[in-house]
N, C-alpha and C positions, 0 to 999 in steps of 0.2 A: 915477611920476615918477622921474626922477632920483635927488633927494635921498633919495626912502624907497628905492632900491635902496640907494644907498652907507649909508644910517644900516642896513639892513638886514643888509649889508656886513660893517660894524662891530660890529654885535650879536653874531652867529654864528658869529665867529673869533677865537680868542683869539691873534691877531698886531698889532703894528704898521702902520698904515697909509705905507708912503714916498710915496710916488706916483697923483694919478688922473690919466689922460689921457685927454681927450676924440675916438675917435676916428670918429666920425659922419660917415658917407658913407664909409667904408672897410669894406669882408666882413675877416670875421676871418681869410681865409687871405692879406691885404695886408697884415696885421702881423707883424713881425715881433718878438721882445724876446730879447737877448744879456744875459746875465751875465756879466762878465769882467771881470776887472784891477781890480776892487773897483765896478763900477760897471753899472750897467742902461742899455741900449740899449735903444733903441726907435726901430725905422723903420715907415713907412705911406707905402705909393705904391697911386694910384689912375689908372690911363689909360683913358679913354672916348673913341671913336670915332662921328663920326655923318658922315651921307648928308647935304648940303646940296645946291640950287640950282645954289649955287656949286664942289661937291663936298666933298671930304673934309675935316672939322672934328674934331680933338683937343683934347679936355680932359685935364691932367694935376695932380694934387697930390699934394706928397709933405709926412710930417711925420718931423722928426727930433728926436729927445730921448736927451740923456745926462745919467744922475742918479747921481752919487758915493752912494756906498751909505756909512750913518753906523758910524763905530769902532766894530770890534767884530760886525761884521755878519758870517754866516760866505755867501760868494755859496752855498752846497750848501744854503741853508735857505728861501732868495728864492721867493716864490708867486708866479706873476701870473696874471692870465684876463683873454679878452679878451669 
């Protein structure tokens, strides 16, 4: 489940947690995460394509997040995984 990944997560590194983002229904090569200017970027875009009746139908979603990184934080030390 979920939760025994992150408590799992949490167990086995001795860091700070900032941030979990849920990104479900995205391949990890649709994420993207920036460290800059004190702060974590995160983008996710998804675009699916299908064959209808009526012909062509696109699905698109994108998720975007920006988290201020807390005083003191140095961005050259920031882990993330997707």
């Amino acid at each position: 489940s979920t939760q025994r990944r992150i408590n799992r997560m949490l167990n086995t590194h001795d860091h700070k947690l900032l941030a979990l983002m849920d990104v479900k229904g995205f391949d990890p090569d649709e994420v993207t995460v920036k460290v800059k200017d004190g702060k974590v970027k995160v983008l996710a875009e998804h675009e699916e394509e299908y064959n209808t009746l009526r012909g062509k139908e696109y699905n698109y979603k994108n998720i975007r997040k920006e988290i201020s990184l807390p005083p003191g934080v140095d961005e050259d030390e920031v882990m993330y995984s997707v």
